[in-house]
C-alpha beads as a LAMMPS data file, in Angstrom:
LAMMPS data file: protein, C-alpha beads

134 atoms
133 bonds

1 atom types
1 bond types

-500.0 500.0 xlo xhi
-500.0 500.0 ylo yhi
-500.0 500.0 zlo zhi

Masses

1 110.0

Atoms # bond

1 1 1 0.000 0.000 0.000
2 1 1 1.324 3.048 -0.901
3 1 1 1.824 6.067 1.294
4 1 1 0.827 9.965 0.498
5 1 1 4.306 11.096 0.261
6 1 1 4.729 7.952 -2.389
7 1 1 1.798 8.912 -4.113
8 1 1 2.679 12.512 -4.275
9 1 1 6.538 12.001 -5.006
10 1 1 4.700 10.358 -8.163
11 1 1 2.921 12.836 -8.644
12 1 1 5.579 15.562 -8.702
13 1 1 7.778 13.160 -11.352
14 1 1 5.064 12.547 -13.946
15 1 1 4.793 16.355 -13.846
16 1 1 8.278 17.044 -14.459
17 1 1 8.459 14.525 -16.851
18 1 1 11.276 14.892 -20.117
19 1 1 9.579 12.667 -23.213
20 1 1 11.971 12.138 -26.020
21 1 1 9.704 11.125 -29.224
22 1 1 12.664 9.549 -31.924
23 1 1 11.573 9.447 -35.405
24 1 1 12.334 6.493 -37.352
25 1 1 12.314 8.328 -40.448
26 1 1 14.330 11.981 -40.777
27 1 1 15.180 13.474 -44.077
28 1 1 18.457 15.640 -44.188
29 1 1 17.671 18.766 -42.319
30 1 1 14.398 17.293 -40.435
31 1 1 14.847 16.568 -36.737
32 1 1 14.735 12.973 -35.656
33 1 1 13.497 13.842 -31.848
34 1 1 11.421 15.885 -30.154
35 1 1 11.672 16.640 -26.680
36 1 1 8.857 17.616 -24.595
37 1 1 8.087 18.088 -20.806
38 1 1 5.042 18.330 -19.223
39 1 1 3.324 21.878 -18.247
40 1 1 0.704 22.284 -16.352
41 1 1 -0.336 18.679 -16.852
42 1 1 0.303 18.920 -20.550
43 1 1 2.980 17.821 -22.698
44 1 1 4.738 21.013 -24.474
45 1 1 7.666 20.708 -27.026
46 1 1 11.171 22.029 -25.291
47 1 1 13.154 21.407 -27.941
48 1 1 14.663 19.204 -31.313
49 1 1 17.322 16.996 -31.665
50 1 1 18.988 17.198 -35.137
51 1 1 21.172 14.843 -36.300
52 1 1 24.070 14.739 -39.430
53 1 1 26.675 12.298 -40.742
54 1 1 29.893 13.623 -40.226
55 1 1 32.071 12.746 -43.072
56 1 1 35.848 13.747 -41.334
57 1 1 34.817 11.375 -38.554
58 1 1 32.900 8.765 -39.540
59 1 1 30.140 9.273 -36.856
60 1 1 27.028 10.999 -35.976
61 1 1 26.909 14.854 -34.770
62 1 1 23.968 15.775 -32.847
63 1 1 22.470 19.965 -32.169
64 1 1 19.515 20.760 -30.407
65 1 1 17.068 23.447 -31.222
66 1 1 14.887 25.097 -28.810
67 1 1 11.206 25.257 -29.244
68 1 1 11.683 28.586 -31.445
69 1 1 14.260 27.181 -33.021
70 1 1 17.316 28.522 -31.661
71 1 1 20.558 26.712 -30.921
72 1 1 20.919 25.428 -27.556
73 1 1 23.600 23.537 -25.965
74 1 1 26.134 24.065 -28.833
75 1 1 29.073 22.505 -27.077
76 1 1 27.691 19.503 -26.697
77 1 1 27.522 16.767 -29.644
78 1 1 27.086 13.355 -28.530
79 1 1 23.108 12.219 -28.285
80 1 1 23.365 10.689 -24.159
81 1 1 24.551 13.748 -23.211
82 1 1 22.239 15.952 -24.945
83 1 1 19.606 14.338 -23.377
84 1 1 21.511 14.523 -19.766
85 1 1 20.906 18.151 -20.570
86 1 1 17.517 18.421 -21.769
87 1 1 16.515 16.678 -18.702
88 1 1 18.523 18.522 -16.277
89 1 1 17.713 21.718 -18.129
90 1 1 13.798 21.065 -18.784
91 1 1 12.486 23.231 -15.938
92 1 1 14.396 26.002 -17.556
93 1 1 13.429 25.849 -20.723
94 1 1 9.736 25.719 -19.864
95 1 1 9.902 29.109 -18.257
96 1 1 10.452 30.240 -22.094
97 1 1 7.744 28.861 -23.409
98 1 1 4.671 31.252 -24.536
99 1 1 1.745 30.613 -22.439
100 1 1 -0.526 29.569 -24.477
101 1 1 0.986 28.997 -27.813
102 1 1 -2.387 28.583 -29.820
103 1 1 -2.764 32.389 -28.835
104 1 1 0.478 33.450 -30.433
105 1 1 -0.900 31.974 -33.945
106 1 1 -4.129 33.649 -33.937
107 1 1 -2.900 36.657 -32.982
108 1 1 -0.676 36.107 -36.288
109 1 1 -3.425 35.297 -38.009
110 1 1 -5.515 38.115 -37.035
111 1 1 -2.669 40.934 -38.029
112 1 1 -2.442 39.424 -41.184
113 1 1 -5.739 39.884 -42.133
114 1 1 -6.291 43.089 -41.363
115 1 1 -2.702 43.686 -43.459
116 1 1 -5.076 41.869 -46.104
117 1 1 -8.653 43.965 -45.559
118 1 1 -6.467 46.991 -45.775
119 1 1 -4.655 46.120 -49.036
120 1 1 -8.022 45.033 -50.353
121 1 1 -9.501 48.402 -49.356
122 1 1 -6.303 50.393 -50.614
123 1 1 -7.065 48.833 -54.324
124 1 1 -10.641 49.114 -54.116
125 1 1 -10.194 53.506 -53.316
126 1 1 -7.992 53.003 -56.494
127 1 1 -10.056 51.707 -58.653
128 1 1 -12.929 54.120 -57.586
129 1 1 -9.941 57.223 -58.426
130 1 1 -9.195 55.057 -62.043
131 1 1 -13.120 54.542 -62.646
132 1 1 -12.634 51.122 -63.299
133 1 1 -15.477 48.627 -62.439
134 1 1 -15.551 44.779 -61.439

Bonds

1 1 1 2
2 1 2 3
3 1 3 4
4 1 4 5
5 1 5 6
6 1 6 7
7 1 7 8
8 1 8 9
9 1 9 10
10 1 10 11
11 1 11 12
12 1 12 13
13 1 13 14
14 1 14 15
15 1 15 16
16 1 16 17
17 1 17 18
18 1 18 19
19 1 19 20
20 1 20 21
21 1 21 22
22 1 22 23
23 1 23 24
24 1 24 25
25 1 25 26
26 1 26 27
27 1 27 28
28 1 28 29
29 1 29 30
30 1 30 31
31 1 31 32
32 1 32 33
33 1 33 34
34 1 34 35
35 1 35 36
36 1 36 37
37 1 37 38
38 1 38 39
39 1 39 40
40 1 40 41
41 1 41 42
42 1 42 43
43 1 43 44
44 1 44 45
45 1 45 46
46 1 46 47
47 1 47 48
48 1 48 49
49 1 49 50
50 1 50 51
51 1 51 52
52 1 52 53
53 1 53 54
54 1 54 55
55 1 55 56
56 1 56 57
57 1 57 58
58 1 58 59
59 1 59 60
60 1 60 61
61 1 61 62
62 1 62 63
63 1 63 64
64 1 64 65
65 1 65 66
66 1 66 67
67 1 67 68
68 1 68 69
69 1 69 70
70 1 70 71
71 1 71 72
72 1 72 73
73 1 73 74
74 1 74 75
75 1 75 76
76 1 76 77
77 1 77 78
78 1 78 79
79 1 79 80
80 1 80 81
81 1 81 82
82 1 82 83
83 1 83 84
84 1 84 85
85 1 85 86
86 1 86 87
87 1 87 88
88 1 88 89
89 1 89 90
90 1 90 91
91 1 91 92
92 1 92 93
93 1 93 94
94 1 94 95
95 1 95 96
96 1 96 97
97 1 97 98
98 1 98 99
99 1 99 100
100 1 100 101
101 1 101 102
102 1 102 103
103 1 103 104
104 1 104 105
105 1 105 106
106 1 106 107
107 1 107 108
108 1 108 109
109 1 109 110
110 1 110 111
111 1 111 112
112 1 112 113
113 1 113 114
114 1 114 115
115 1 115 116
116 1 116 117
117 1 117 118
118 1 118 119
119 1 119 120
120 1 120 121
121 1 121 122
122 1 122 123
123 1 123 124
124 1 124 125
125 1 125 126
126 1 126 127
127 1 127 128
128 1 128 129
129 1 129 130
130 1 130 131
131 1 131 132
132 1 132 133
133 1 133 134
């Protein structure tokens, strides 16, 4: 029977959980693995693991990407400990995310059309000016 410090130590772990997803299929320039940790009881993408064939060496180089896209842990090439870091690192890189990222694309998608109505409204006035009709 478990106790309710065990059942809240579990609790507290699934919460600050790191999820690698690997990809068995990644064209050149695609990542192969996602990492995501949970939020708020969701799962949110950190980061991306990309991977390349180095030539020189004969062996796999790995970068990882943040959520936006930017380089993170750029000293760091081998995949165990890139994912020593992600995990250690996790709580950190949540604090970056937006808070609600579905927010962030409407509000993308709502400047961009009203940059749309107003072009449409700037060639209507000029064809009204030209006389020209539809």
């Amino acid at each position: 029977m478990k106790t309710e410090n065990t059942i809240v130590r579990d609790l507290v772990r699934s919460y600050n959980k790191t999820v690698f997803i690997e990809y068995s299929s990644a064209k050149a320039g695609q990542h192969f693995m996602t990492v995501m940790q949970t939020v708020d009881g969701k799962r949110r993408v950190i980061g991306r693991i990309y991977r390349e064939y180095d030539k020189e060496n004969k062996k796999m180089t790995y970068t990882a990407r943040d959520w936006a896209g930017a380089p993170i842990f750029q000293d760091i090439k081998d995949l165990p400990t890139l994912k020593k870091q992600f995990i250690e690192h996790g709580k950190n890189l949540t604090l970056t995310l937006p808070k609600d990222p579905n927010k962030v694309i409407e509000k993308e998608e709502e400047e961009r059309e009203t940059e749309i109505n107003e072009i449409r409204e700037r060639n209507a006035d000029r064809e009204q000016e030209l006389g020209m009709e539809r």
